[in-house]
PyMOL Python script that loads the backbone (N, CA, C, O; Angstrom):
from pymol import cmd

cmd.read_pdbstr("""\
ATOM      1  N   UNK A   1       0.831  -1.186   0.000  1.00  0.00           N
ATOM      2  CA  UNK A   1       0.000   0.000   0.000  1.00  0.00           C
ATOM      3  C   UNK A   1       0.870   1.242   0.000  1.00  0.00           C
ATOM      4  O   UNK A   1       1.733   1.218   0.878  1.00  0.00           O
ATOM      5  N   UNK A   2       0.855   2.449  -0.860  1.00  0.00           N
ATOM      6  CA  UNK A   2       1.224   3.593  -1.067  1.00  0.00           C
ATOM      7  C   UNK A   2       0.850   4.760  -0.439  1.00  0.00           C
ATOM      8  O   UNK A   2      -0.050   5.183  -1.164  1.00  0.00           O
ATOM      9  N   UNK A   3       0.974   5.433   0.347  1.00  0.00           N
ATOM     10  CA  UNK A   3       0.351   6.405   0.447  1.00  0.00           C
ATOM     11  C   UNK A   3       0.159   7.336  -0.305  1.00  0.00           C
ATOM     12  O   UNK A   3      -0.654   8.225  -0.055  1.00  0.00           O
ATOM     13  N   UNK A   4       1.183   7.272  -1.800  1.00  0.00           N
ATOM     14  CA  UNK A   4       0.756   8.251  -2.538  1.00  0.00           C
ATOM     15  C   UNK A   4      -0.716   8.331  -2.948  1.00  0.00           C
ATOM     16  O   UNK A   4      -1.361   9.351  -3.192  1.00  0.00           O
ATOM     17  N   UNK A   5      -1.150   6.971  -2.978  1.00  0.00           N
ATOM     18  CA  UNK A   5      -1.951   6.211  -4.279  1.00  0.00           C
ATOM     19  C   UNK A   5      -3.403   6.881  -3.108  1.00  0.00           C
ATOM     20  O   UNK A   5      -4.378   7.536  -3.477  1.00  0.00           O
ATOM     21  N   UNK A   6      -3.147   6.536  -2.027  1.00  0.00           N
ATOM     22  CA  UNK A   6      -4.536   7.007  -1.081  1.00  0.00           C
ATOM     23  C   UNK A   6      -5.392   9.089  -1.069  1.00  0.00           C
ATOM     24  O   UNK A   6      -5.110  10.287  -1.100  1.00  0.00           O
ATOM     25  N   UNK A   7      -5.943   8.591  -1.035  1.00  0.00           N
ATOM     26  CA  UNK A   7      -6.811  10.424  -0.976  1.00  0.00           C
ATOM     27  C   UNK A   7      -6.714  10.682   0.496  1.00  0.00           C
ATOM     28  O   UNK A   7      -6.435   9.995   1.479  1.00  0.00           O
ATOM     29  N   UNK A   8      -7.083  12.065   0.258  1.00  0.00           N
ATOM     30  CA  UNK A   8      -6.248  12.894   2.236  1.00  0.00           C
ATOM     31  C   UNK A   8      -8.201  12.369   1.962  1.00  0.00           C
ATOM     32  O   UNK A   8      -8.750  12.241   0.868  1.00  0.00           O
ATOM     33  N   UNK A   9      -8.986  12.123   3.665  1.00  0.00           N
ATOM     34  CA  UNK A   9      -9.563  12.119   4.045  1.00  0.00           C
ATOM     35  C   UNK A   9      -9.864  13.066   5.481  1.00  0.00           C
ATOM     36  O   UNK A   9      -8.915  13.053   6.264  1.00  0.00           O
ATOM     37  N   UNK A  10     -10.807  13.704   5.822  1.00  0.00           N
ATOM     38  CA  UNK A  10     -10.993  14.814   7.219  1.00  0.00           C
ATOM     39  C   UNK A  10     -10.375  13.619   8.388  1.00  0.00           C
ATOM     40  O   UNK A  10     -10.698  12.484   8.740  1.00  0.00           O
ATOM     41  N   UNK A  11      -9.485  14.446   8.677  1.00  0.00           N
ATOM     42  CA  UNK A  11      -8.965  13.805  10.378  1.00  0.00           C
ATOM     43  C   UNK A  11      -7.653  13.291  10.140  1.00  0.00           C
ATOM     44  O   UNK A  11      -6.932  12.902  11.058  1.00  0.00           O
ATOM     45  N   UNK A  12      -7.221  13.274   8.578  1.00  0.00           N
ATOM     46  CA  UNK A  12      -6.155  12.756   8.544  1.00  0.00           C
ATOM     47  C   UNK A  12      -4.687  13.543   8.957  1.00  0.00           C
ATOM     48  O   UNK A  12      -3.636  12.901   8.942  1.00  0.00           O
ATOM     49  N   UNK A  13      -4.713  14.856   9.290  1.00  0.00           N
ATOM     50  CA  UNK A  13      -3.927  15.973   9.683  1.00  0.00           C
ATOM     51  C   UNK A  13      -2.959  16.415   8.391  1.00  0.00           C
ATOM     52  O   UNK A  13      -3.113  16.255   7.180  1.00  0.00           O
ATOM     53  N   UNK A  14      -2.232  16.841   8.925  1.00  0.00           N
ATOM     54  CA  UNK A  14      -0.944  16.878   8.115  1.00  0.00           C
ATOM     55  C   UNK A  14      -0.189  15.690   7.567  1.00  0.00           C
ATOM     56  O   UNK A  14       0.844  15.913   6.936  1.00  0.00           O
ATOM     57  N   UNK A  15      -0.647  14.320   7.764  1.00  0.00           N
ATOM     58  CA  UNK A  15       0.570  13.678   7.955  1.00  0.00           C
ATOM     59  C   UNK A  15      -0.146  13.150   6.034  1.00  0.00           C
ATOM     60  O   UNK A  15       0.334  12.331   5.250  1.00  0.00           O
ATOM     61  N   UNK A  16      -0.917  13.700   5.940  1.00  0.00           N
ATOM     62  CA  UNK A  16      -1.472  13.242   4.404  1.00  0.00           C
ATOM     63  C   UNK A  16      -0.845  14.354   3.142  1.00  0.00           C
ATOM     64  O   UNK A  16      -0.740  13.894   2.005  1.00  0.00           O
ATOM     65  N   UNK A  17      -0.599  15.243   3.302  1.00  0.00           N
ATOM     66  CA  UNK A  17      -0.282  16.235   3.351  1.00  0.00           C
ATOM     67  C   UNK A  17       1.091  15.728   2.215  1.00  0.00           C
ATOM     68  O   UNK A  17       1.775  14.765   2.561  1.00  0.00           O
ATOM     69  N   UNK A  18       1.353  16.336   1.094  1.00  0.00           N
ATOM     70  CA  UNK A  18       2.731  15.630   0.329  1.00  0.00           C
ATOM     71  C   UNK A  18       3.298  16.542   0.315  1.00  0.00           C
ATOM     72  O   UNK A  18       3.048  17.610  -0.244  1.00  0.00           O
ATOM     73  N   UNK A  19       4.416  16.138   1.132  1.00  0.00           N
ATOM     74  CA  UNK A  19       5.586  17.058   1.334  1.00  0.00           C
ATOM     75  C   UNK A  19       6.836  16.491   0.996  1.00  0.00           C
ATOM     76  O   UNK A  19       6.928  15.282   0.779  1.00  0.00           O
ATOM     77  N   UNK A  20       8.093  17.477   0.912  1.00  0.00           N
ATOM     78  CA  UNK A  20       9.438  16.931   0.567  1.00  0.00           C
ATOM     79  C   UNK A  20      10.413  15.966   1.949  1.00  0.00           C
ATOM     80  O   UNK A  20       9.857  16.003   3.046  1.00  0.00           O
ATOM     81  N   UNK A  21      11.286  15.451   1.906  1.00  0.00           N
ATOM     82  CA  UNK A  21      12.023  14.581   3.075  1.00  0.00           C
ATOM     83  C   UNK A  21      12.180  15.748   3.760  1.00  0.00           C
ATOM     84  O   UNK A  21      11.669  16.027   4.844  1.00  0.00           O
ATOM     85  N   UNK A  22      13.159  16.659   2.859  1.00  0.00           N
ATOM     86  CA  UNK A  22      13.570  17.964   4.168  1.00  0.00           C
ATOM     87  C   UNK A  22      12.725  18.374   5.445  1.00  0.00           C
ATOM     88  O   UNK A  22      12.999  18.515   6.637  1.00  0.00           O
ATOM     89  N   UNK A  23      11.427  18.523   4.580  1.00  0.00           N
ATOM     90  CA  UNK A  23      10.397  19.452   5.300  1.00  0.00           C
ATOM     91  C   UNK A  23      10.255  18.209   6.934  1.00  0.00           C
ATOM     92  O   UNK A  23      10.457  18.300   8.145  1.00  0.00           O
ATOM     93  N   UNK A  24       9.838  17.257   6.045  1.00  0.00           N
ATOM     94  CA  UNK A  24       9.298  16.014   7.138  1.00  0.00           C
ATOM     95  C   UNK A  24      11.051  15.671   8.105  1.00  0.00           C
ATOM     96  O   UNK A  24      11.004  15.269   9.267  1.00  0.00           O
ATOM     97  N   UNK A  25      12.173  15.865   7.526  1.00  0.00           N
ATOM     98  CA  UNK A  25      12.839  16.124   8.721  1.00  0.00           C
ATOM     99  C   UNK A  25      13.271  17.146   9.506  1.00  0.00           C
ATOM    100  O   UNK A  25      14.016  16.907  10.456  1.00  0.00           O
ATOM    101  N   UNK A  26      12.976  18.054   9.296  1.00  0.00           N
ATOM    102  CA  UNK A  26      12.975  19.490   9.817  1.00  0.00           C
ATOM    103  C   UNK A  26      12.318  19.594  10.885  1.00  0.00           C
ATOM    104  O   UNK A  26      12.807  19.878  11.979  1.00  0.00           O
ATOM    105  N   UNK A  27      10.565  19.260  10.538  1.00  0.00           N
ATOM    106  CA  UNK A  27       9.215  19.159  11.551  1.00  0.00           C
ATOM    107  C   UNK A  27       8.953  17.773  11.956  1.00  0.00           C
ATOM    108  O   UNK A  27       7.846  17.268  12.146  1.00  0.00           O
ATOM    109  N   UNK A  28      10.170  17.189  12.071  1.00  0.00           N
ATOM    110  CA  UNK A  28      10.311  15.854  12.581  1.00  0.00           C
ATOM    111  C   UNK A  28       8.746  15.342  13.492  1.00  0.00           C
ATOM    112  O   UNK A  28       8.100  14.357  13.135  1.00  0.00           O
ATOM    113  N   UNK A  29       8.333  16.255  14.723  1.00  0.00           N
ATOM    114  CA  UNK A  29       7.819  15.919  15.719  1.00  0.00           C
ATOM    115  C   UNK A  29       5.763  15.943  15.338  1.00  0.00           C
ATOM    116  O   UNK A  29       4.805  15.587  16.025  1.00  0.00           O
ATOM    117  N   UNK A  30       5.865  16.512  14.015  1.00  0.00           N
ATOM    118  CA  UNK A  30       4.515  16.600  13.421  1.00  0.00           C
ATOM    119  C   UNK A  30       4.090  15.684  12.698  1.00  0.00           C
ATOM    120  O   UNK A  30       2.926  15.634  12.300  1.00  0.00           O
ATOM    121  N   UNK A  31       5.154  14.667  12.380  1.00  0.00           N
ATOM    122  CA  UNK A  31       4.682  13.259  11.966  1.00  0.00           C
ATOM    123  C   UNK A  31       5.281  12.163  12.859  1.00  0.00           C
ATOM    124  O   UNK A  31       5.736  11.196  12.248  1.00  0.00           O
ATOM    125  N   UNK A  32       5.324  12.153  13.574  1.00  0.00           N
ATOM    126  CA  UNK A  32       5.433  11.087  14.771  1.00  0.00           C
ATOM    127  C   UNK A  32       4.540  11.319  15.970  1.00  0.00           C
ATOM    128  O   UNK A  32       4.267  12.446  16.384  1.00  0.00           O
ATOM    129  N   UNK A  33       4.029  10.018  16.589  1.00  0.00           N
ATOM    130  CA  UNK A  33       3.113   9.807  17.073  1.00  0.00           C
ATOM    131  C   UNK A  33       3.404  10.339  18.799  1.00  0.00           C
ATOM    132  O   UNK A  33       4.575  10.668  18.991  1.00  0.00           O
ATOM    133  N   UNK A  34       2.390  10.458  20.141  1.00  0.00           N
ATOM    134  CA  UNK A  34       3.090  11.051  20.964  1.00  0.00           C
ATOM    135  C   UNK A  34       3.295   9.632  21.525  1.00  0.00           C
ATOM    136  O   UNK A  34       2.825   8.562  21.139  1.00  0.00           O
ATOM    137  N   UNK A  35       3.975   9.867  22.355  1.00  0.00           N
ATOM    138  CA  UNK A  35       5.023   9.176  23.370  1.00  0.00           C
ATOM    139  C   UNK A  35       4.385   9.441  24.623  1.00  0.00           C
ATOM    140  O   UNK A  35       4.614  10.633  24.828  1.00  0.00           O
ATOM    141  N   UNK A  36       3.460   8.822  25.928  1.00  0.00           N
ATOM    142  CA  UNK A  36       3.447   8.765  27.016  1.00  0.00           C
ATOM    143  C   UNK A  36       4.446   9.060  27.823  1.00  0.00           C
ATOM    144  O   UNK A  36       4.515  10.143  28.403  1.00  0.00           O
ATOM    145  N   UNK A  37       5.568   7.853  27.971  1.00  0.00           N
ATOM    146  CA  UNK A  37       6.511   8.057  28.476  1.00  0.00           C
ATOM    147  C   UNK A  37       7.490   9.207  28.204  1.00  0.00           C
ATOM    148  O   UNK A  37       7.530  10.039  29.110  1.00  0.00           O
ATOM    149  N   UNK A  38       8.087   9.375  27.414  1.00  0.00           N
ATOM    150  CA  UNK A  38       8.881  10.738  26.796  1.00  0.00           C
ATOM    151  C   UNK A  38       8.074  11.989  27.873  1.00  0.00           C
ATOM    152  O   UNK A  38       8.502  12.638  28.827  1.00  0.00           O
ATOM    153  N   UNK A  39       6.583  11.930  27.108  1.00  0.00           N
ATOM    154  CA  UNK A  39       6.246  13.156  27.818  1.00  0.00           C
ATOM    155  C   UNK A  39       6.186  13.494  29.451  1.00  0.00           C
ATOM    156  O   UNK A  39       6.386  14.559  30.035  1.00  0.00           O
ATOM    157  N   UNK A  40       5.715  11.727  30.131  1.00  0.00           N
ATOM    158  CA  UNK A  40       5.779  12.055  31.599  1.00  0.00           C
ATOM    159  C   UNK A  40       7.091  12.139  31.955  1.00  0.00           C
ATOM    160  O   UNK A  40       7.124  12.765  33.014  1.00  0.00           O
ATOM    161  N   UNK A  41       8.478  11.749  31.525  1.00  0.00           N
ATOM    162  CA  UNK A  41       9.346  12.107  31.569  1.00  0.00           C
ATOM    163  C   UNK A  41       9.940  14.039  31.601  1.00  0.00           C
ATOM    164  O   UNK A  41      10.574  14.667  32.449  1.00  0.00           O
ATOM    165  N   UNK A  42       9.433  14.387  30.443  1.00  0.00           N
ATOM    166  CA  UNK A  42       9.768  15.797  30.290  1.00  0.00           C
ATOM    167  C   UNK A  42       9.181  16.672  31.527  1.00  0.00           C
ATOM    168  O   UNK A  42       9.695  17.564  32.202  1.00  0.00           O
ATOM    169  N   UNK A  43       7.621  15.927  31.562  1.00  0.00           N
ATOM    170  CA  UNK A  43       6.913  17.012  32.571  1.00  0.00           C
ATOM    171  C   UNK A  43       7.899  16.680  33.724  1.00  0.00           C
ATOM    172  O   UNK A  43       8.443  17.724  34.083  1.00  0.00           O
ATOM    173  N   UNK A  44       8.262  15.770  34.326  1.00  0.00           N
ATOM    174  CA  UNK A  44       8.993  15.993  35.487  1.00  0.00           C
ATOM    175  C   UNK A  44      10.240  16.482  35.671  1.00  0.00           C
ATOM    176  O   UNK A  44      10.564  16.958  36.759  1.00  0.00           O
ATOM    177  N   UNK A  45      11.126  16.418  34.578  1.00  0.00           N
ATOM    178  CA  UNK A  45      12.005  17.036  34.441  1.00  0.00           C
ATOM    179  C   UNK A  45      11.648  18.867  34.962  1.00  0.00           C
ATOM    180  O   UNK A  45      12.103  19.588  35.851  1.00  0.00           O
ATOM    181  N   UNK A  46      10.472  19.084  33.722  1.00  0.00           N
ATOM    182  CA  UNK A  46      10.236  20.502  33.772  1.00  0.00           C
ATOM    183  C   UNK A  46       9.767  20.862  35.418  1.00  0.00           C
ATOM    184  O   UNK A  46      10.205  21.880  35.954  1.00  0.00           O
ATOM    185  N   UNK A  47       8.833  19.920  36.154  1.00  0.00           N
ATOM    186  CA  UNK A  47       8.598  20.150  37.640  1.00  0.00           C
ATOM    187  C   UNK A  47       9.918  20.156  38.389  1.00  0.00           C
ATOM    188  O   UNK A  47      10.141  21.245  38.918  1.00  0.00           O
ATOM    189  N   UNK A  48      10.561  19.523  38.518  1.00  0.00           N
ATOM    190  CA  UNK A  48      11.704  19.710  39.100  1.00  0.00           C
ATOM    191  C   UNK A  48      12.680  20.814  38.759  1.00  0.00           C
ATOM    192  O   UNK A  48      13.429  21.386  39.551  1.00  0.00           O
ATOM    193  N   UNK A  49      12.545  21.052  37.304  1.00  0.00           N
ATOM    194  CA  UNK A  49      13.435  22.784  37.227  1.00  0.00           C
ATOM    195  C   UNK A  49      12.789  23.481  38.035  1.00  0.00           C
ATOM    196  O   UNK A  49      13.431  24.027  38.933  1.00  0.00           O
ATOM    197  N   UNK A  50      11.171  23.697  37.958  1.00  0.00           N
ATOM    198  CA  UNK A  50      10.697  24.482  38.465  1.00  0.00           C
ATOM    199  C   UNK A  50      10.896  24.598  40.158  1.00  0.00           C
ATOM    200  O   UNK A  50      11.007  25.520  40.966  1.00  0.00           O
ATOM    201  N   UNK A  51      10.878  23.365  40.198  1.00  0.00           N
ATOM    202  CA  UNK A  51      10.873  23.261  41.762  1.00  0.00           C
ATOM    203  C   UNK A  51      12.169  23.719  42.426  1.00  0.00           C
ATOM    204  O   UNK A  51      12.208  24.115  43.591  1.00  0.00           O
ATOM    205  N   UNK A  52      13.423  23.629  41.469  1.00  0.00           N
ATOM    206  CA  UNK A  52      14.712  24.009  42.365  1.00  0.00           C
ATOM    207  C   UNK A  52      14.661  25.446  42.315  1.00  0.00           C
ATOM    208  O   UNK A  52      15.137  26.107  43.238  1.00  0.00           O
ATOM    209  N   UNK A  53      14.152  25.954  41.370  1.00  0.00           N
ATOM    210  CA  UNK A  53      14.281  27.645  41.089  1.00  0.00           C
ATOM    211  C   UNK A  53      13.307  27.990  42.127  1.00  0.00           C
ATOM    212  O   UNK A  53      13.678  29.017  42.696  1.00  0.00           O
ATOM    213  N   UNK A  54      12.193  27.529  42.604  1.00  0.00           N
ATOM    214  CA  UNK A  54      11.394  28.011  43.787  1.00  0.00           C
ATOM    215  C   UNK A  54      12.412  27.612  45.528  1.00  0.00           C
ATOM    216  O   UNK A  54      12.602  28.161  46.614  1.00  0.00           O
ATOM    217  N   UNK A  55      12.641  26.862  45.111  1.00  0.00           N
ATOM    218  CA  UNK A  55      13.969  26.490  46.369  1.00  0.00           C
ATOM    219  C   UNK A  55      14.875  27.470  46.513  1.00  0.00           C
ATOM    220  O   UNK A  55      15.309  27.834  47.606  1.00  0.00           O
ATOM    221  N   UNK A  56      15.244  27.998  45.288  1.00  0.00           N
ATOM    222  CA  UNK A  56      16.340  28.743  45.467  1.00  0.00           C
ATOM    223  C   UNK A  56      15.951  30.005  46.106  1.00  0.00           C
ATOM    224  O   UNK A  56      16.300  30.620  47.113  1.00  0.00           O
ATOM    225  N   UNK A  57      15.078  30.173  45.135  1.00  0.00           N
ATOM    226  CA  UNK A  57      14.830  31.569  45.489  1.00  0.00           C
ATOM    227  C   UNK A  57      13.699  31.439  47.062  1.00  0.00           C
ATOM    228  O   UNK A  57      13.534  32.610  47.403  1.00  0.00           O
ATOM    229  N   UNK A  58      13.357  31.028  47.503  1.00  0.00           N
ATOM    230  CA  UNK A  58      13.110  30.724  49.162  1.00  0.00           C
ATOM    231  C   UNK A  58      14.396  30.988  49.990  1.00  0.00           C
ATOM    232  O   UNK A  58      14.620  31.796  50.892  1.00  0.00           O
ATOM    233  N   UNK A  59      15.181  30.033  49.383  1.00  0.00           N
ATOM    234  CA  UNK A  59      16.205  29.878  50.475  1.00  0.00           C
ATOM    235  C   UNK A  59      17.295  31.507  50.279  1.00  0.00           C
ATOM    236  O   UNK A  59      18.181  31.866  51.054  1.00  0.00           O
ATOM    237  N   UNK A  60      16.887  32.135  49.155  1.00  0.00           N
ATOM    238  CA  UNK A  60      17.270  33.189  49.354  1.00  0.00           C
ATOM    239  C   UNK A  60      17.314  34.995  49.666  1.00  0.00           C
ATOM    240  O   UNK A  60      18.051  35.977  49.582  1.00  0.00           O
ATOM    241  N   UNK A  61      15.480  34.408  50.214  1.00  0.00           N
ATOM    242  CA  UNK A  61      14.692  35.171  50.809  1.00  0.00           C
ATOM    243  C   UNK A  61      14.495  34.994  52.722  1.00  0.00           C
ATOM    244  O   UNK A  61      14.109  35.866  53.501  1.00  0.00           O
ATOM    245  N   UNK A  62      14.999  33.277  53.100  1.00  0.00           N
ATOM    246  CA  UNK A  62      15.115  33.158  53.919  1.00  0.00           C
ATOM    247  C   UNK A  62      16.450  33.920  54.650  1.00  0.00           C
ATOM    248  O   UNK A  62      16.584  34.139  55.854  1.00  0.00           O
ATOM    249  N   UNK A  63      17.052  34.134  53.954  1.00  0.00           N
ATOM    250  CA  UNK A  63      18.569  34.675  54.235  1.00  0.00           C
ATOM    251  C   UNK A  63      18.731  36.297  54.415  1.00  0.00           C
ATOM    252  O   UNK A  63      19.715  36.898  54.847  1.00  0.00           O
ATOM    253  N   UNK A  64      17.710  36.734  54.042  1.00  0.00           N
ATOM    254  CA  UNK A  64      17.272  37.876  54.609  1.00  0.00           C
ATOM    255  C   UNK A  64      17.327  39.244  52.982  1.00  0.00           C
ATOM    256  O   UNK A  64      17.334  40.468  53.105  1.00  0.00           O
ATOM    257  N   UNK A  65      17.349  38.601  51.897  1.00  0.00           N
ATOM    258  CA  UNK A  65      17.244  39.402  50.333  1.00  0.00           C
ATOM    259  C   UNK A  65      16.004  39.205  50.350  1.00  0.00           C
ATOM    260  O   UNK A  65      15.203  38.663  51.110  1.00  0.00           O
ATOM    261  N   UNK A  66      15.964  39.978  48.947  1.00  0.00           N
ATOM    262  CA  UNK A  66      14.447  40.493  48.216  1.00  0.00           C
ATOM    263  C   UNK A  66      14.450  41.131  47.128  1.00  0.00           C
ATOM    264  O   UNK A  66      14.952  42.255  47.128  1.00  0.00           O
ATOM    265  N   UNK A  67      13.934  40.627  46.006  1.00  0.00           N
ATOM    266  CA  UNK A  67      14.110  40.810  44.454  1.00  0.00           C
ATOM    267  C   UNK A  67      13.905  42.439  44.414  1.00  0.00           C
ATOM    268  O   UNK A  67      12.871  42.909  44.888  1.00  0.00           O
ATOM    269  N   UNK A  68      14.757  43.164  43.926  1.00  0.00           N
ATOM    270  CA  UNK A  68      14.400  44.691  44.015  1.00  0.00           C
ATOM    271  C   UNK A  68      14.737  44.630  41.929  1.00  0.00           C
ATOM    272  O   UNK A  68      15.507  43.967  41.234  1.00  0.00           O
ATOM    273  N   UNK A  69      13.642  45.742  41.609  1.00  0.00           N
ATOM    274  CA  UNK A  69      14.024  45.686  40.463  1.00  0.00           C
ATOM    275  C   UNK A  69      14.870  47.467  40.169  1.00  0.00           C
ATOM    276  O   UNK A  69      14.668  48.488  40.827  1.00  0.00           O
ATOM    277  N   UNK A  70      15.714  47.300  39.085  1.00  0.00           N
ATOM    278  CA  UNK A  70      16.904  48.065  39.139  1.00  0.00           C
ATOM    279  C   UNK A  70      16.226  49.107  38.120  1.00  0.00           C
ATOM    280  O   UNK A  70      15.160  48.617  37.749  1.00  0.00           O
ATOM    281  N   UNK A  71      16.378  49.966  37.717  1.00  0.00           N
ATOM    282  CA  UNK A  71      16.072  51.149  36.789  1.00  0.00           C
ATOM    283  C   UNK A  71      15.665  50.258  35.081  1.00  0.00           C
ATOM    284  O   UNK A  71      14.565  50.299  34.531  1.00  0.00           O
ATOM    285  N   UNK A  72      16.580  49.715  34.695  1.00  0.00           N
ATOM    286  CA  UNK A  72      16.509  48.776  33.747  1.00  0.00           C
ATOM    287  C   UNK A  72      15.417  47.463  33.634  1.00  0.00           C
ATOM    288  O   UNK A  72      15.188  46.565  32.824  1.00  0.00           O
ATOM    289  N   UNK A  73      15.068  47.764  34.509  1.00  0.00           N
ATOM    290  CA  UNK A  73      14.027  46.195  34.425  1.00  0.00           C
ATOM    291  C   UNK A  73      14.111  44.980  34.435  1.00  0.00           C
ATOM    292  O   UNK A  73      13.294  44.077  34.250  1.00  0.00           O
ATOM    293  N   UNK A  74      15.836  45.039  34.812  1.00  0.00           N
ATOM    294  CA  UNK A  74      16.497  43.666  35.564  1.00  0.00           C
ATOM    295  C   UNK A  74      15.965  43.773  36.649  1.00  0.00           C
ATOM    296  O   UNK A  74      15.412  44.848  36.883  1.00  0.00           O
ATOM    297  N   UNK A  75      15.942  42.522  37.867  1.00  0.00           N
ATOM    298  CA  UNK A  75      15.933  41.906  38.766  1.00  0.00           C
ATOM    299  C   UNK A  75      17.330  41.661  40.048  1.00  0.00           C
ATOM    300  O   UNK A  75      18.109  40.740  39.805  1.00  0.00           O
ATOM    301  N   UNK A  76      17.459  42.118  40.751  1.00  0.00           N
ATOM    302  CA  UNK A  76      18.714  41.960  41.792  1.00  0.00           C
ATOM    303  C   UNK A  76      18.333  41.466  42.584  1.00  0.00           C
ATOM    304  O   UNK A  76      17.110  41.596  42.643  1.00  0.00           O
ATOM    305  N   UNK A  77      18.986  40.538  43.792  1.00  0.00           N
ATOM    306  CA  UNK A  77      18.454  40.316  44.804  1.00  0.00           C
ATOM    307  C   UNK A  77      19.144  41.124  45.641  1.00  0.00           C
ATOM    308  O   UNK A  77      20.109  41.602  45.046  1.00  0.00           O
ATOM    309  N   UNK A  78      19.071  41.460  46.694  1.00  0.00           N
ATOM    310  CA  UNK A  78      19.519  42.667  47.307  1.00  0.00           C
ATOM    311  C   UNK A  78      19.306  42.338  49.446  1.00  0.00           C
ATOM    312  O   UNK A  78      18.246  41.978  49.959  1.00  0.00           O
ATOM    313  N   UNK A  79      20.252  42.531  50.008  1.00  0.00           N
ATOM    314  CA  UNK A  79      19.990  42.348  51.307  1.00  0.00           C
ATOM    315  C   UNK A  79      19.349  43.368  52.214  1.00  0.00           C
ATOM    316  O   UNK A  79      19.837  44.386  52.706  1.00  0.00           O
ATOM    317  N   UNK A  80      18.081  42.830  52.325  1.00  0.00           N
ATOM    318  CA  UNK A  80      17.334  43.764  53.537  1.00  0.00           C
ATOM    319  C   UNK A  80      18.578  44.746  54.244  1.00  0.00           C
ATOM    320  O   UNK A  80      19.627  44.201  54.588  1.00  0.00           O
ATOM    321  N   UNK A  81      18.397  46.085  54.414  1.00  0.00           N
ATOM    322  CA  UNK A  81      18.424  46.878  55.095  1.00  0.00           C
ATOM    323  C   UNK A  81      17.601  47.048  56.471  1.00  0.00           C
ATOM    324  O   UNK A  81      16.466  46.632  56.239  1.00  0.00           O
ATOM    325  N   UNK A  82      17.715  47.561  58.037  1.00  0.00           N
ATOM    326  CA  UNK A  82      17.002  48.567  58.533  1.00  0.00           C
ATOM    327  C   UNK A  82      17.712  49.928  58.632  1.00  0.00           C
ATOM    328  O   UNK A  82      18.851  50.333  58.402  1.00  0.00           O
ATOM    329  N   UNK A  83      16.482  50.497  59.099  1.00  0.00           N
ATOM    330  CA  UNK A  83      16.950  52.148  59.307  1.00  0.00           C
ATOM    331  C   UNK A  83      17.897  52.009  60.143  1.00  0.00           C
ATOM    332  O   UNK A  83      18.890  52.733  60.077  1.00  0.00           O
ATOM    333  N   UNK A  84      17.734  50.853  61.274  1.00  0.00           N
ATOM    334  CA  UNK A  84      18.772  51.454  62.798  1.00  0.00           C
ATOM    335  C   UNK A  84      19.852  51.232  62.687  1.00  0.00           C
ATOM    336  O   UNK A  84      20.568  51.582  63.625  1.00  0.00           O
ATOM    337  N   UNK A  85      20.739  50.288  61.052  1.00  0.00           N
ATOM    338  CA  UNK A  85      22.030  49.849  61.330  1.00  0.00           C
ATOM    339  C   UNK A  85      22.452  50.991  60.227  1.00  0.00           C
ATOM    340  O   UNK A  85      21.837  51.530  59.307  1.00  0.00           O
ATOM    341  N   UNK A  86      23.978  51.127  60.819  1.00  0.00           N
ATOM    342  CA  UNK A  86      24.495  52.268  60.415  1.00  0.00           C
ATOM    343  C   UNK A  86      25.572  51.917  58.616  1.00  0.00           C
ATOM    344  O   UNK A  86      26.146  52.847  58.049  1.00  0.00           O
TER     345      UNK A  86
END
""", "prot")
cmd.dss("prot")
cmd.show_as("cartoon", "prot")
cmd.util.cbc("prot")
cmd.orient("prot")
């Protein structure tokens, strides 16, 4: 069986679609099917970035900083001040 030889039918996406090798290796991930695993993989990966960057920045608010933003619209962390120390 060919796929040339077949007609695109509704639902068939892109993958009916006649395109060149380049294209189909370029957009590699638009004709391959998803992956369960891969993806619960990634999401935890991505939870755990997230989660150390919330760690960090805790543990560096616990320490007595606080994100001050600078004229530029960068971000510093910066150590609490009070008035009474000289």
């Amino acid at each position: 069986m060919s796929n040339k030889n077949k007609e695109a039918a509704p639902g068939d996406g892109i993958r009916s679609l006649r395109t060149s090798n380049v294209f189909r290796l370029v957009n590699f991930e638009l004709y391959t099917k998803p992956n369960i695993v891969i993806m619960g993989l990634g999401l935890v990966a991505l939870g755990g970035c997230l989660g150390y960057i919330a760690y960090m920045r805790q543990k560096y608010e616990d320490l007595g900083y606080y994100g001050a933003i600078k004229d530029d619209g960068s971000e510093e962390f910066v150590k609490k001040k009070s008035k009474w120390d000289s």
